[in-house]
N, C-alpha and C positions, 0 to 999 in steps of 0.2 A: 559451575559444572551442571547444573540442574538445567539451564534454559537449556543446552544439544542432549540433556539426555529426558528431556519431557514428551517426546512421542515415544518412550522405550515404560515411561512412568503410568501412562495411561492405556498399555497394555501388558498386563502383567504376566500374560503366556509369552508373547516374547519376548518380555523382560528375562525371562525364569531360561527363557531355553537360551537366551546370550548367553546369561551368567553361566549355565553347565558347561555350555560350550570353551566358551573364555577358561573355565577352571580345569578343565581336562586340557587347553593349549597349553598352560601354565602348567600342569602336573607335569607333561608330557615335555616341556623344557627344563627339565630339571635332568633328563636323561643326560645331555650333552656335559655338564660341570662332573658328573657323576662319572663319565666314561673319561675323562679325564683323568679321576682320581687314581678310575679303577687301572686302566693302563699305566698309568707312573708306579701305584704300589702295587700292584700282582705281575704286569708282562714285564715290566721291563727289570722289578726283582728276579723274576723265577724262569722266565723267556718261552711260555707256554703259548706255542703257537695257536693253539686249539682257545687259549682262554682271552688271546686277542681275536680270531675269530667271531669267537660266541661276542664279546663285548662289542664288535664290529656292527655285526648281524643286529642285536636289540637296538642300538643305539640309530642305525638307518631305520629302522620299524618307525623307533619314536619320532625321528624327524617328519617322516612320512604322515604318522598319525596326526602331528603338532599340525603340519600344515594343511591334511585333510580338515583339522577340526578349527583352525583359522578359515579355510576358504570358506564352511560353511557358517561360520558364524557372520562372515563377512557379508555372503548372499541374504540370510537372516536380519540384520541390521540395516539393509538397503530402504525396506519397504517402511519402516514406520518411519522414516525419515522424511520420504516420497511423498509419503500420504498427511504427513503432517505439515510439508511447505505448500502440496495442494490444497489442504484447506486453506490454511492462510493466505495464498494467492486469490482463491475465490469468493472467504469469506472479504477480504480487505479492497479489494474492485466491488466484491457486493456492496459494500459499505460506501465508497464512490460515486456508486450509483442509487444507493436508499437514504444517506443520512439528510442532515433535515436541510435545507437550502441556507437558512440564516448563518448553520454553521460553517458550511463551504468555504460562504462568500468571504468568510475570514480566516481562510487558508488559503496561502498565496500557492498557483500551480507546481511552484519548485517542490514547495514541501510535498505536495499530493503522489509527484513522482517518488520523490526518497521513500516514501513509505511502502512504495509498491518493489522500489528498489531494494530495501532492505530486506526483502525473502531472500533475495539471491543471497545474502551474509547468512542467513539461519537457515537456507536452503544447502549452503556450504556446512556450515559445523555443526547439521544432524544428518551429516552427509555418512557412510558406514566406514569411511577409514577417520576419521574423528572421533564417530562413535563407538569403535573398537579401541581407539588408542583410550578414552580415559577409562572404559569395560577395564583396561588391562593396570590401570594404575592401584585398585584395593588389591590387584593379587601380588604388586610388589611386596606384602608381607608373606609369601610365599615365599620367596628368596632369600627376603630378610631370615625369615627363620630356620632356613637350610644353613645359613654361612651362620646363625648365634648358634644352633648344632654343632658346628662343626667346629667353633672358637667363637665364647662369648666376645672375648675382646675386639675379635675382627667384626663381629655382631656390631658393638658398640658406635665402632667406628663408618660400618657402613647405612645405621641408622642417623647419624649427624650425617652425615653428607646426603644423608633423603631427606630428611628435616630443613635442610638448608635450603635445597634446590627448591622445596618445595615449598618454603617460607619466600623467599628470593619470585617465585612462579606468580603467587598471589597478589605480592605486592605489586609486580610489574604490569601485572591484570587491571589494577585499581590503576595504577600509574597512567594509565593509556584511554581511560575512558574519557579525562577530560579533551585532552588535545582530538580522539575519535569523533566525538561531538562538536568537534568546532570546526573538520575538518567535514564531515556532514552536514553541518551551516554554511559552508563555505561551498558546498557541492550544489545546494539550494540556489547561490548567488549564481553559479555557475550556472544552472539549468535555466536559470531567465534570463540571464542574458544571452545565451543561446538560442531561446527558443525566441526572443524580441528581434534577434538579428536574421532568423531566418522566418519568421513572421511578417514582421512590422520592414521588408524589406525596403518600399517605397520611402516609407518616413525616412528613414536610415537614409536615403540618396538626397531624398528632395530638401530636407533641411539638415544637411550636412551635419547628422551624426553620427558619423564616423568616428571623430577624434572622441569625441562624450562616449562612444561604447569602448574604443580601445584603451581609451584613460581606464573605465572602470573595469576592463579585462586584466590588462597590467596589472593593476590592485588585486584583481583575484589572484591570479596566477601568481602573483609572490605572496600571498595570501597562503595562498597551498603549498606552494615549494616550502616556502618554511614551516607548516606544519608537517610534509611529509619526509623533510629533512630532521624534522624532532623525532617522530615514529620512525625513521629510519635507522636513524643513534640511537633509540633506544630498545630497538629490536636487533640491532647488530652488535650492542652492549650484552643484552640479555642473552644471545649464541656464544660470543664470547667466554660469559662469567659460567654457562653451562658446561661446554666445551672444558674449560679449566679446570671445574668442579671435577669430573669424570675422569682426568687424566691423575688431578690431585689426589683423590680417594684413591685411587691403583696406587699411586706412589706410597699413600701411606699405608695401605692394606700391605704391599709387597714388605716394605720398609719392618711395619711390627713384626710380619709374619715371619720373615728371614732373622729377627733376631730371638723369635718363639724357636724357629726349626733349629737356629743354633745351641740355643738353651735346652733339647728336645722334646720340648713341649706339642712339638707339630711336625708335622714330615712334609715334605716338597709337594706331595701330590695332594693333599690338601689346601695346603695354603692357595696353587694354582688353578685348585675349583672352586674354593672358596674368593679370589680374586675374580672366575666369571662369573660366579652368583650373584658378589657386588655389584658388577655392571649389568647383569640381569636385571637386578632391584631397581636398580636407579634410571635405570632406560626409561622404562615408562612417564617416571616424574617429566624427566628430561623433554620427551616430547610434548605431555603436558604443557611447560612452561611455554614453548613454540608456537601454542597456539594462543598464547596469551592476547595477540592482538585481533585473530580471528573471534575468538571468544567474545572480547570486548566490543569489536561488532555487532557480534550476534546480538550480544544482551541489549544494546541501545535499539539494535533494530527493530527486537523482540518488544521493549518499554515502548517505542514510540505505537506500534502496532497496536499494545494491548490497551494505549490510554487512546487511538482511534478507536477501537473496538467499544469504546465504552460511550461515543458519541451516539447520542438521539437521532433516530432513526422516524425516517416517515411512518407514520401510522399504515398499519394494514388492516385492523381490522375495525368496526364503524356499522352504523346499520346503514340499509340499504335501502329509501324509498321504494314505493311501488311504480310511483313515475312523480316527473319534476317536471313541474306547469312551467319555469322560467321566473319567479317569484325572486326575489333578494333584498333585502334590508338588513343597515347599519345599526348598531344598539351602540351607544357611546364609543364608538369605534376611534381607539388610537393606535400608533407606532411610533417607536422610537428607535433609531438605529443602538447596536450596544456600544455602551461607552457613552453614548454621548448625552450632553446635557439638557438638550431641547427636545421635546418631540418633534417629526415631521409634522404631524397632524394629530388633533385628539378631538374629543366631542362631536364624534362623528356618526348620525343620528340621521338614519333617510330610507325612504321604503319603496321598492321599485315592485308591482305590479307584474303578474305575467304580458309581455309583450309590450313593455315599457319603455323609453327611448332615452338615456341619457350621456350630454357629452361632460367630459370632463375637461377641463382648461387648467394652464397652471404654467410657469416660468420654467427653464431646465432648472432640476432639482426642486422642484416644489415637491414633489412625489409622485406622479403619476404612474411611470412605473412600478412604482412599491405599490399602490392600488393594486392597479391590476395583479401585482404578483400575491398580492392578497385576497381577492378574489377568488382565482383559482388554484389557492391552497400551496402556495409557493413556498409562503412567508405566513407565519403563525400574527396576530396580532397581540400588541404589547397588553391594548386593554378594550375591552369591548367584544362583541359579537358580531360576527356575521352569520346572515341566517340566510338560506335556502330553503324556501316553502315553510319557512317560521322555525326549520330545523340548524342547530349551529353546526357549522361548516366543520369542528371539532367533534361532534360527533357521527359524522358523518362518514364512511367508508371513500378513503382517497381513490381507490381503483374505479368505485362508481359516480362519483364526482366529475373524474375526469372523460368522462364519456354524455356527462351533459352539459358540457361548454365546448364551446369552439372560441379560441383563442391565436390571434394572430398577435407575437410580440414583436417590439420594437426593434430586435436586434435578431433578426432571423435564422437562427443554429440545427443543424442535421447531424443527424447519426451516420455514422460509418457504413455503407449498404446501398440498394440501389435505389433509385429513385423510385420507384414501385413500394422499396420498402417503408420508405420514411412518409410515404405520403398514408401508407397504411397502417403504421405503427399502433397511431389511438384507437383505431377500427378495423381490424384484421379482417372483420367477417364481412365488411363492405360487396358489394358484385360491382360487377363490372363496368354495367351500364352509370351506376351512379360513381364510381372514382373515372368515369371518361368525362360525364358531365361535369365534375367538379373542376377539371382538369378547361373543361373548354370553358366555364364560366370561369376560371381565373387567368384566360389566356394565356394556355400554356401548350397549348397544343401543336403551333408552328415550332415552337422550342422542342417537346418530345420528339414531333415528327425529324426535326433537322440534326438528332443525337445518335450516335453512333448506332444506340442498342435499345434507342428506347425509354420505353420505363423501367429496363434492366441495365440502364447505363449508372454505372457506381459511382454516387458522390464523395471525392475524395477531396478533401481542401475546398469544397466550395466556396468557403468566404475569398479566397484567394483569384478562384477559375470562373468562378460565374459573377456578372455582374449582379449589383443591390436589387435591382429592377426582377432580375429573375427571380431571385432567392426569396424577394418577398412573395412574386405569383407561388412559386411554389407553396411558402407558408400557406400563403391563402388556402392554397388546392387543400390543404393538409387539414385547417380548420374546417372548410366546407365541408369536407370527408365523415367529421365528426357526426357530424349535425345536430350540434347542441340545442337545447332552448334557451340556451343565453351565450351571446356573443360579444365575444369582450375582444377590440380592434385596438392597439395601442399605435400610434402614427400611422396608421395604414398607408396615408398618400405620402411617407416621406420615399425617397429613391425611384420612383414612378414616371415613366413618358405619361405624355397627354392620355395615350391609350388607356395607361396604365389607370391613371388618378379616374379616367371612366367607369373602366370597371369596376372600380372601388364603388363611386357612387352608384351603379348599377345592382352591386351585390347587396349593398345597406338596403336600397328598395326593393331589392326580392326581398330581404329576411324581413323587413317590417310586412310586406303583405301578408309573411308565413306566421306571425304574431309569436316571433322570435323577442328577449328580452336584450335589446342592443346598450354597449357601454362602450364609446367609443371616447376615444383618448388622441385629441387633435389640437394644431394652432390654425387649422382652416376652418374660417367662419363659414363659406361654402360647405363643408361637408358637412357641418351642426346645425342650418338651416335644417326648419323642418323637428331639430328635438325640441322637446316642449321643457326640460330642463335643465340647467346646467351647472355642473359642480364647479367652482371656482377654487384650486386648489392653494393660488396666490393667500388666500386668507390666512393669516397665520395668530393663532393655533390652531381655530377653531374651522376647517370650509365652511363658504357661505353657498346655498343653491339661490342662483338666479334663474329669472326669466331670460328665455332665448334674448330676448329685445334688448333687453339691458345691454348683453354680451355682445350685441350685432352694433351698438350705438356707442358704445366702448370702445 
């Protein structure tokens, strides 16, 4: 009960103004058992028109006031509910978008969705009719204690049957959390493969994977059916054994009561207000238990949220040179992927000069790209330093960092927005003159020209709509925009027309004339002509720097 009622807990004004509310509902439902009594022993003993009247008259007041003082408790419990799944919706996309890259990359996107998916579970059960219903379950000892007034025994009787339901409520809560979590594992499986089929379309046709996605959909989907065939019994168990409860307690409330009235220990008109005060009591539990699987939700969706929330987060704050000449050296510089037994590379020791030229070489998977994503602060390293003007990259402000590199990667990715935005994302405050320039030295300008809107035309699915060739001009446009003093190109000529691979080598000779610090990361010995270094990342553990000559003779 704590997780739906934890935005009511960290405000305690209207915490306090529920509870009056809620206690005045409940005072104010005690009228109805009461006007019962009163009609069986006074009108219908004495046949006082005037005394069913008057009894008529308060008892519609109270219903009136019961329900005034429910609607408004109701309006009351909306907001802290609202405000506390908006946080969570914005702090947990914040998080998506700050936590630290090495963590990500070991979260598969399925999970990333459930996590954002699971507000909607806690955005339901601090929802204000949830939140009202368990507000109303401590005042079942209001009821309780009008029916042990009115006959302990019938007391006794309708405390065991709240003790049960409400033993029975708990357990089925616990009961549900495992098969809930397996069934949200299974939701994960479901989300990738969804998202691979309508993805990875092409792949799916051209090497007939078809039958390999529908095998492993089949697997899911009886996967699922039979866990929500389990949750299903055992939610339509728990309505059942409720249901039975409430009907059972009447039977034995009437049952004792009628042989108290026979004995005359009790009169008619109490036993049958003390029979609706029992069901008054026990309603509450009742719906309680109802929400057990809700609940159960919640709480996991809530655990997985708060152990995201506890994930390392990019650094924001850092000092901030005065200006960055394009300076960079390695201090024993390694990485190691987690888990695994080998490092990529370690003893990595090299000093690059402002306006320094160096290519990097290396096999798939030797590392290059983990370089470069270490460079520009992607990826922390395991051991060693990188230094910026002899300053570590670690203590260094990420926000200003990333405004002195220009960075074109291997796999060229955009934000949601128009093409005006993405290319102005790193440098908002860019002008005009230089994002047109940057646009026409990355030949991109026949392309904006030929687009519906523009540089107000919205990149939606790019990797899908635009070809490799464009997305990388763009990147390009994007780094140029920057105007780093160090540029770090990762395969720049892969996906390139002849045009393209030009440009390229036309942009490396503008930035070396501009005494730019280049780190290019190529299998074209043509593009590397001309650096005077080379990192050889094949070397394993240690890279080795060669001469250009070496590498061209190689």
């Amino acid at each position: 009960m704590i997780g739906p009622l934890r935005p009511l807990l960290s405000n305690p004004v209207i915490a306090v103004e529920l509870l009056i509310a809620s206690l005045f509902a409940n005072l104010l439902a005690l009228a109805s058992p009461a006007f019962v009594i009163q009609v069986l022993n006074r009108y219908v003993s004495y046949g006082v028109d005037a005394t069913l009247a008057t009894l008529v008259g308060g008892v519609v007041l109270a219903i009136g006031l019961e329900y005034g003082f429910r609607r408004i408790r109701l309006g009351i419990a909306a907001a802290p509910g609202e405000h506390h799944a908006g946080r969570l919706a914005i702090g947990a996309f914040g998080l998506l978008t700050t936590a630290k890259t090495a963590i990500m990359d070991r979260m598969s996107p399925g999970q990333r969705r459930e996590i954002l998916h699971g507000i909607e579970s806690i955005d339901t059960a601090t929802g204000p009719l949830h939140t009202t219903v368990l507000l109303d379950v401590p005042f079942c000892v209001l009821f309780l204690g009008a029916v042990w007034l009115l006959n302990p025994t019938l007391g006794l009787i309708t405390l065991f049957f709240m003790g049960l339901v409400l033993l029975f409520g708990v357990v089925a809560q616990r009961q549900l959390r495992h098969p809930i979590r397996e069934m949200t594992e299974a939701a994960f499986v479901g989300a990738s493969l969804v998202g691979i089929a309508n993805r990875e379309t092409d792949t799916v046709r051209a090497f007939d994977g078809n039958e390999l996605m529908i095998r492993a959909w089949k697997r899911h989907r009886r996967t699922l059916q039979d866990l929500r065939r389990h949750i299903t019994l055992r939610r339509g168990t728990a309505q059942a054994i409720t249901a039975s409860a409430q009907v059972l307690m009447s039977v034995v409330v009437i049952t004792t009561g009628a042989v108290l009235v026979v004995g005359g220990r009790l009169d008619v008109g109490i036993l049958i207000g003390a029979n609706i005060l029992a069901a008054r009591a026990l309603g509450p539990i009742i719906r309680f238990t109802q929400l057990a699987e809700l609940l159960a939700k919640a709480g996991q969706a809530d655990q997985r949220i708060q152990q995201f929330a506890r994930l390392s987060v990019t650094r924001e704050g850092g000092t901030t040179p005065e200006h960055y000449r394009g300076g960079l050296a390695f201090r024993d510089l390694g990485y190691a992927w987690p888990n695994s037994v080998t490092p990529l590379f370690e003893s990595l020791t090299l000093n690059l000069s402002p306006g320094s030229r160096l290519g990097v070489v290396g096999a798939n998977g030797a590392g290059k790209t983990t370089l470069a994503r270490l460079i520009v602060g992607l990826l922390e390293p395991s051991r060693g330093q990188i230094l910026a003007d002899g300053v570590d990259l670690r203590q260094i402000a990420p926000t200003w960092w990333r405004r002195q590199y220009s960075w074109l990667p291997q796999e060229p990715a955009f934000l949601n927005g128009t093409i005006r935005e993405n290319l102005l994302a790193a440098n908002p405050e860019i002008d005009d003159v230089t994002l047109n320039q940057a646009i026409v030295t990355a030949g991109l300008d026949t392309f904006i020209d030929q687009s519906p809107q523009g540089l107000d035309t919205s990149l939606i699915a790019p990797e899908k709509v635009l070809p490799l060739g464009i997305r990388r001009r763009l990147a390009l446009a994007r780094a140029l925009i920057v105007g780093g003093s160090l540029v770090v190109l990762d395969e720049p000529m892969d996906g390139l027309d002849p045009s393209g691979r030009q440009i390229v080598h036309t942009v490396i000779q503008s930035l070396s004339n501009q005494d730019a610090t280049l780190i290019v990361f190529s299998h074209d010995p043509i593009l590397l002509r001309g650096f005077g270094q080379i990192l050889d990342l094949n070397r394993k553990p240690v890279p080795s720097l060669l001469a250009n000559e070496v590498v061209a003779v190689s």
